[in-house]
C-alpha positions as CSV (number, residue, x, y, z in Angstrom):
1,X,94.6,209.8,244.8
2,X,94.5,206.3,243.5
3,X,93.8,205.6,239.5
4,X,92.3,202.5,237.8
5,X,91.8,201.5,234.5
6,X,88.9,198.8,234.8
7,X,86.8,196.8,232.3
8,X,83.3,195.6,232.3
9,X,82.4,192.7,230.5
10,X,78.5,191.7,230.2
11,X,76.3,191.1,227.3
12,X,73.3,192.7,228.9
13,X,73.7,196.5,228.6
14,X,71.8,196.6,232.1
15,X,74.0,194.4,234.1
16,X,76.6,196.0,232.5
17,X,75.6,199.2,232.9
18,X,74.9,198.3,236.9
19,X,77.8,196.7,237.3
20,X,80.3,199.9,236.1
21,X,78.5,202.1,238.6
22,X,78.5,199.7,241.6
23,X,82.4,199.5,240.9
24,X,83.4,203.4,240.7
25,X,80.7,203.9,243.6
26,X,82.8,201.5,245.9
27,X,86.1,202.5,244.6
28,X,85.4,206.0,245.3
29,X,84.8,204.6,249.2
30,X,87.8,203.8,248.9
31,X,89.5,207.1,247.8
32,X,90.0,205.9,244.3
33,X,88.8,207.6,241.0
34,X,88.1,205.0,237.8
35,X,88.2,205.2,234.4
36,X,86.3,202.8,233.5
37,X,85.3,200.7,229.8
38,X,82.1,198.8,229.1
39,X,82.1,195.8,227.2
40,X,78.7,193.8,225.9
41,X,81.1,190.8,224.6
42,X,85.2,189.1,225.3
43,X,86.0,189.9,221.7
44,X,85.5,193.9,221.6
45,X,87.0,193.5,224.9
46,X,90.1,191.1,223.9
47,X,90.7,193.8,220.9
48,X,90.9,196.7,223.3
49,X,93.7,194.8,225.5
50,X,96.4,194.8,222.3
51,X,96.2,198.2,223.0
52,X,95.7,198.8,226.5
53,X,96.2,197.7,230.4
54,X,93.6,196.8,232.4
55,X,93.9,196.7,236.7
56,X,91.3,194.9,236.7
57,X,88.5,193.0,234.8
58,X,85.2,192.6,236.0
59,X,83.7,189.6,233.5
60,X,80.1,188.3,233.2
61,X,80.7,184.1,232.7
62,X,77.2,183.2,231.0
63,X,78.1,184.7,227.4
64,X,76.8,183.7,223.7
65,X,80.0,182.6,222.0
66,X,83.6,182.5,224.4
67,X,82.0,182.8,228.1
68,X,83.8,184.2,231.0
69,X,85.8,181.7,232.3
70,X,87.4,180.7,228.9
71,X,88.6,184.6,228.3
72,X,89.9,184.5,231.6
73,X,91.7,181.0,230.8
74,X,93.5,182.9,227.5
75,X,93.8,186.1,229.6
76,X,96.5,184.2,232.4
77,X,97.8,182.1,229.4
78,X,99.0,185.4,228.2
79,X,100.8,186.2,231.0
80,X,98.6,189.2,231.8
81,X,98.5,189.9,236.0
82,X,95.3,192.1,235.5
83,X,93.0,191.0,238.1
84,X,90.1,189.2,237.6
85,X,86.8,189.6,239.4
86,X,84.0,187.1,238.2
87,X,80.0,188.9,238.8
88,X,77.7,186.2,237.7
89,X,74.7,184.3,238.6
90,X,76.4,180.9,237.9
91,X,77.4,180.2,241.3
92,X,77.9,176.7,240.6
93,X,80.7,177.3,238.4
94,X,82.7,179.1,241.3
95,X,85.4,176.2,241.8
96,X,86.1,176.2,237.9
97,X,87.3,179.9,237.7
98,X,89.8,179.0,241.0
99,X,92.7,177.8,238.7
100,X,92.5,181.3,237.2
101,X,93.4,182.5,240.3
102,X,90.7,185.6,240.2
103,X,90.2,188.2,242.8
104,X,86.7,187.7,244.0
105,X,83.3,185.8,242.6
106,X,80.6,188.2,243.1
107,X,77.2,186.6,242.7
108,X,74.5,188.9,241.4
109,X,72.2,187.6,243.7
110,X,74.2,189.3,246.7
111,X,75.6,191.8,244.1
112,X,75.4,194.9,246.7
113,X,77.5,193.0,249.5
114,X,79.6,191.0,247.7
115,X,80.8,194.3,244.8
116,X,81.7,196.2,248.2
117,X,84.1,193.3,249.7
118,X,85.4,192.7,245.8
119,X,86.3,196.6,245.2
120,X,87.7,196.6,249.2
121,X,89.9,193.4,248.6
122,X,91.1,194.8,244.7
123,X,92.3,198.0,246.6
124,X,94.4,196.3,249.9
125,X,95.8,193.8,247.1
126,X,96.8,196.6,244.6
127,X,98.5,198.6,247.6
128,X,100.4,195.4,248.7
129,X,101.7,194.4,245.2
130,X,103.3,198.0,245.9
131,X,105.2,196.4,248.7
132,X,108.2,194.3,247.4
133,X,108.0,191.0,248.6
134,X,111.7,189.8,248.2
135,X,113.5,187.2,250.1
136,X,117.3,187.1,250.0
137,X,119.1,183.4,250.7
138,X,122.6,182.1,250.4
139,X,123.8,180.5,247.6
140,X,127.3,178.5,247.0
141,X,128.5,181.7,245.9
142,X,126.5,184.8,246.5
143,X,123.8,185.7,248.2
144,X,120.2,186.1,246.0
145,X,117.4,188.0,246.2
146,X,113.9,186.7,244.9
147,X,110.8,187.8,244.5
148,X,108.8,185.5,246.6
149,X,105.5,186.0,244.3
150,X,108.2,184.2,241.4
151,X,108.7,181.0,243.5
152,X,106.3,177.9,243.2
153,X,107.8,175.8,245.3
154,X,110.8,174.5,247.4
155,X,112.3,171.2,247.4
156,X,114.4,169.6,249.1
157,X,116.8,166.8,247.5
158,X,119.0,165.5,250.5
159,X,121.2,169.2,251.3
160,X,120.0,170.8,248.5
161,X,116.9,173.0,248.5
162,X,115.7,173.6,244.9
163,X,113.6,176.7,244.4
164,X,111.4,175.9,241.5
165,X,110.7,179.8,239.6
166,X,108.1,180.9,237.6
167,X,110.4,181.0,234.8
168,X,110.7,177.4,234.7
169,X,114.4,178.2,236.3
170,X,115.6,175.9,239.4
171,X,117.7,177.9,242.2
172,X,119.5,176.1,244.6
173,X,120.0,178.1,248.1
174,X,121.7,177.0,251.0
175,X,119.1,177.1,253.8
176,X,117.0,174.5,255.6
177,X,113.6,174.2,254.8
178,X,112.5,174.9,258.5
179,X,114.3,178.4,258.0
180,X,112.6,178.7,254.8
181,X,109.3,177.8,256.2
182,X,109.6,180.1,259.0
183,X,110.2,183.2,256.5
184,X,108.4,182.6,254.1
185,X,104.9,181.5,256.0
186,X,103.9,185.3,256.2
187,X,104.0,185.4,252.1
188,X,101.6,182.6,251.6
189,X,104.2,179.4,251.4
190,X,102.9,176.7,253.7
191,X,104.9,173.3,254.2
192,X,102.9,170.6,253.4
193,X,105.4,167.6,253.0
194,X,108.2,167.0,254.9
195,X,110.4,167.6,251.5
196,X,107.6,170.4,250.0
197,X,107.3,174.0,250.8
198,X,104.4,175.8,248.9
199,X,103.3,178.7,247.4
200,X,99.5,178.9,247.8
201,X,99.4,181.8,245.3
202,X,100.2,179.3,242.7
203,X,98.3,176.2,243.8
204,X,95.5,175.3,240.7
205,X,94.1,172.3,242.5
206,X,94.3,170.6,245.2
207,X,93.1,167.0,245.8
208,X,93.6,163.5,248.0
209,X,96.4,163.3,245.2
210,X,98.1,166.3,246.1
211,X,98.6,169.7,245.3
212,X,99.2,170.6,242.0
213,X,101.6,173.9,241.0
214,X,102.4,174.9,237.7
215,X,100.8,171.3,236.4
216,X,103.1,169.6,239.0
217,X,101.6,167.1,241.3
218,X,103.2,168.1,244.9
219,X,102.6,165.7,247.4
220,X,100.8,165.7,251.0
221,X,102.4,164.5,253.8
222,X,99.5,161.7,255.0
223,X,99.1,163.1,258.3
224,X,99.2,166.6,257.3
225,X,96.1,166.4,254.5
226,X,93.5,167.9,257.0
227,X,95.6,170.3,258.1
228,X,96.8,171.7,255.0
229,X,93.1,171.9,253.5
230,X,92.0,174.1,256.2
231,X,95.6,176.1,255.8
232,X,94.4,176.4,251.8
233,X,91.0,177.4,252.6
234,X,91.9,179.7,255.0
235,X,94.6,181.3,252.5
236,X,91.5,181.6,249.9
237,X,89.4,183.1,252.2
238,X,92.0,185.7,253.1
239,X,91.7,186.6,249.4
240,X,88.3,186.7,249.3
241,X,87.9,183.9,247.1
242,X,83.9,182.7,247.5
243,X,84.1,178.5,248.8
244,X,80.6,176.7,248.3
């Protein structure tokens, strides 16, 4: 049976206390069993986590002192992959947790139907980051394997294509970007300039500008920008991120 270690972070006991039950409720739908840890504030919470892993945080925004959104700022500044699932009533802060890449946004105002799709969508992506997603591509003198979750983004400078890592690392494969376009589509990459492939997993902002990746600006082909929006917002959708 699947085991998870989740926190609940709300300054009001009752939300709090709601919020815990609605989550082992759903994840017990979905076979799982939870352990889970109640929080009223970030900073008995941030304590906790120098001693502990979390699968998966479920964090209030509207707080007195550090609110939601800035923990969950310091949280993927850390380095920490726990996933994050926003339950609030600020919908109209939605678009400023995106760059903090969380799971799902589940507004307390539809709190029944939009905790069951957040617990369902923290389940399937659990179970798939069980599934290596690797990718192995010629080099000048071996052949590499890479995790494609690791890669930003590929460039291409003339022959070479330059896979930009999130280890600030730069691997050069010997491929064409149509053959690395072609495998890599099912993983989430998405070419959106004639010299760009893309990761959407890693993608903070995008704007009329461009994309922008690991604080890189990557550019849009002009003919492509409506269809790479709709690509994007399709990509979010599939991970259940909420678009208003």
């Amino acid at each position: 049976m699947l085991q998870f270690h989740i926190a609940v972070c709300d300054d009001e006991p009752f939300a709090a206390s709601s919020i815990s039950g609605a989550a082992e409720r759903e994840l017990a739908r979905q076979g799982a069993q939870t352990d889970i840890e109640v929080f009223n504030g970030v900073e008995p919470l941030a304590r906790r986590l120098d001693d502990v892993t979390f699968d998966l945080v479920l964090l209030d925004i509207e707080m007195p002192g550090v609110d939601g959104i800035t923990f969950g700022r310091a949280l993927r500044e850390s380095g920490s992959k726990t996933e994050i699932v926003f339950v609030s009533n600020s919908e109209d802060r939605v678009f400023e947790s995106l760059p903090l890449r969380p799971l799902s946004f589940v507004r307390k105002s539809h709190f029944t139907e939009d905790m069951a799709q957040a617990m369902a969508a923290f389940v399937r992506a659990w179970k798939s980051s069980r599934t290596e997603r690797v990718v192995t591509l010629k080099m000048a003198h071996a052949m590499g394997t890479f995790s494609a979750d690791e890669i930003l983004y590929v460039e291409a400078r003339g022959r070479d294509k330059m896979m930009h890592m999130t280890n600030g690392h730069v691997e050069t494969v010997l491929v064409t970007l149509d053959e690395l376009a072609e495998r890599l589509a099912p993983l989430g990459f998405y070419r959106v300039h004639k010299g760009f492939l893309v990761n959407f997993a890693h993608v903070s902002q995008l704007s009329s500008k461009g994309l922008t990746v690991a604080g890189e600006l990557i550019p849009i082909s002009r003919s492509k920008t409506a269809e790479v929006k709709l690509a994007y917002m399709d990509f979010l959708s599939k991970k259940n991120a909420v678009m208003m």
